[in-house]
C-alpha positions, 0 to 999 in steps of 0.5 A, a space after each residue: 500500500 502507499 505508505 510504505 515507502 516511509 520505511 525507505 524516508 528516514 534513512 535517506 534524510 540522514 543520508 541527505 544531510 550528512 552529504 550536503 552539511 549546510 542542508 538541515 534534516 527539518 528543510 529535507 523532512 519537509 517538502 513542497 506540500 502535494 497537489 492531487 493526482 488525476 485520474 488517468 489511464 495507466 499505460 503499459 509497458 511504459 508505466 512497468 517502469 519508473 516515474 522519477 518526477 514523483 516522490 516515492 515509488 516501489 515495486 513489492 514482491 511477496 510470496 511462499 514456496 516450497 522445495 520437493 521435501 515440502 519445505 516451506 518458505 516465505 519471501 519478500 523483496 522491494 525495490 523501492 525509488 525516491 526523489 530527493 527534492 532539495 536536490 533537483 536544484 544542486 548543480 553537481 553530478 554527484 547531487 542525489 537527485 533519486 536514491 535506490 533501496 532494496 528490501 529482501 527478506 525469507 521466512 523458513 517456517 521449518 527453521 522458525 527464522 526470519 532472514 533479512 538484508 538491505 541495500 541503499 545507493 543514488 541512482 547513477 554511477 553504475 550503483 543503481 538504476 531504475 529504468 522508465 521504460 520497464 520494470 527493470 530496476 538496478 541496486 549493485 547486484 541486486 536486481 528486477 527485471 520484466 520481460 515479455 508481453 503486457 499480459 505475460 509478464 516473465 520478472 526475473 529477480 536476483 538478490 544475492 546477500 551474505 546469509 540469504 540469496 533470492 534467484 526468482 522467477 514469477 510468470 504472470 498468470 492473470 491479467 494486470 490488477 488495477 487498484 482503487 479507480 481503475 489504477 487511482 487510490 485513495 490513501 487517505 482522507 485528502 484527495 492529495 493522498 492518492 497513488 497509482 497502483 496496480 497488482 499482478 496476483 496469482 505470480 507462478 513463483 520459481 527458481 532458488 531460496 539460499 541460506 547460510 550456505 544452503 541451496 533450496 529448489 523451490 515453487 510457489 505463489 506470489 504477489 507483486 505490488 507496484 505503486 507510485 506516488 506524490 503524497 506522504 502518510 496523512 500527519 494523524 496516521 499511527 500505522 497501518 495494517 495491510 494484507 495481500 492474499 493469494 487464495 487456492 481457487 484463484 482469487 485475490 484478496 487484498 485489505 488495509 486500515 491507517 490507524 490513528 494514535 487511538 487505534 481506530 481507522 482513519 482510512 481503509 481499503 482493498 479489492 477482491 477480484 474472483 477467479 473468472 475476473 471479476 473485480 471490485 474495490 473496496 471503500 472505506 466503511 467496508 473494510 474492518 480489521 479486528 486483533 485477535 490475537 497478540 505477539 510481543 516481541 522480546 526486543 522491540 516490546 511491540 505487541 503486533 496482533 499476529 491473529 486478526 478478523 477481516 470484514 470485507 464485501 468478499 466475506 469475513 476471514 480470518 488471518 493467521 500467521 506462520 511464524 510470530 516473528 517476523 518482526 524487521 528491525 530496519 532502525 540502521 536502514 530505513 529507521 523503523 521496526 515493523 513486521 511483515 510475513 508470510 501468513 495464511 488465510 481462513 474463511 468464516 468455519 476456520 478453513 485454510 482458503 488462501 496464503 499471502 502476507 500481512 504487514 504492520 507498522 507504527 507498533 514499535 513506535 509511531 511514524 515520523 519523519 524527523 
């Protein structure tokens, strides 16, 4: 969802001000205020590649799999791209007008571990890329790369690190997923806080999970999110809760809820779209998600509701976690801790319907930006 690119914020104004010293943390905290984003129609190929003259953008993938024992695995990598603004005036090449983050992340259910890695460059120099013409997104040796017709996609995705490797494959298998109004959502309740966003759910996923050495074979399902922005998380938003939801017969789910301080919704959203095709958008009032369970995590002291309802026009279910820590300490990257993972999906009797993740910030400590 949009406000995830947040998570990449905090460290590149760090970065930022220790690169530029007369350049104070609040002035880069504080950008020129966004206007709203018209509607338009989304245009693909082109718009499978970045768009550098908005100010956060990322391409998210999520998934699970599994090796011929049955092994299984989650996964999770996102590259994410954001426009430095008081660069675009410096003069000097070596100003970071755009910066390149990458998130890679499995979670071995059998081993009961969550692996993560994270890299950071500017765009330029031969360190990092994002291209404009189709997703093919460049961080040192990492990498995302589409190929192929528009309703065939084929990504190739190789993040290679010191205790985790991630050498994919996912081929599309449904058409393109236009989020909100025909690719224009709503985050928020100002109509500045918008993004464009489409999905590709139902991913065939393929290739390779290593670690620690180990090499694992392995196949499954995956999510891709890719989203575009000008505008920041509303000031009154605590966190948010988001699920995306590969369900067994096809379908696709997908749900979140901005939290005020107090813990209620201050927006919320979603679609579902059924195996045949058909899909619909969720508003605001349709959507709920109710904690019904909690983990505390013993380093950060969060409580993150690892169990939760969801109440949606696609029915009631229910969401389980996996592993109940996955919790992502990114405090030397990104500057925050939140958790995210792999999670299974249940319907009103208590029946596994569908696996994907589950996504949850601002309980380890609000978002900020300063």
């Amino acid at each position: 969802m949009a406000p995830r690119a947040l998570l990449a914020r905090r460290r590149y104004l760090q970065w930022l001000a220790s690169q530029v010293p007369s350049l104070t943390l609040a002035a880069a905290a504080w950008p020129q205020a966004a206007t709203a984003l018209s509607a338009r129609p989304l245009d693909f190929p082109r718009d499978f590649g970045a768009h550098p003259d908005l100010r956060t953008e990322w391409w998210y993938i999520t998934g699970h799999a599994q090796d011929r024992s049955g092994r299984l695995f989650g996964f999770q990598l996102t590259f994410f791209r954001t426009r430095v603004d008081v660069a675009q005036s410096l003069q000097s090449r070596f100003a970071a007008r755009q910066l390149i983050f990458a998130h890679a992340a499995v979670t071995d259910v059998q081993g009961r571990k969550l692996w993560h890695d994270q890299r950071i460059a500017r765009q330029g120099f031969g360190l990092a890329q994002a291209s404009k013409e189709d997703t093919d997104v460049r961080l040192d040796r990492w990498s995302l790369q589409r190929q192929g017709p528009v309703q065939a996609s084929l990504y190739s995705a190789s993040l290679p690190a010191q205790d985790l490797a991630l050498e994919l494959q996912f081929r599309t298998t449904q058409p393109l997923l236009l989020q909100g109004q025909q690719g224009l959502s709503r985050k928020g309740p100002q109509a500045a806080q918008a993004s464009y966003y489409y999905s590709q759910p139902q991913l065939a996923a393929q290739g390779r999970i290593g670690l620690k050495g180990q090499s694992f074979e392995v196949q499954g399902r995956a999510w891709l999110d890719h989203e575009w922005s000008e505008e920041l998380l509303h000031p009154q938003a605590q966190g948010w809760d988001w699920i995306g939801m590969n369900l067994d017969d096809g379908s696709a789910l997908t749900a979140f809820v901005l939290r005020r301080a107090d813990g209620s919704a201050l927006w919320a959203g979603g679609s579902y779209r059924t195996a045949g095709g058909a899909s619909r958008s969720f508003e605001p009032h349709e959507v709920k998600m109710t904690p019904l369970r909690h983990w505390p995590s013993p380093r950060s002291k969060a409580r993150y509701p690892v169990e939760w309802q969801v109440d949606t026009p696609a029915g009631r279910h229910s969401v389980k976690t996996l592993l109940d820590d996955q919790e992502l300490d990114s405090r030397s990257s990104t500057g925050t801790i939140y958790w995210e993972g792999l999670s299974d999906l249940l319907d009103a009797q208590g029946r596994r319907v569908g696996r994907g993740y589950l996504e949850m910030t601002g309980y380890a400590a609000p978002l900020k930006m300063s």
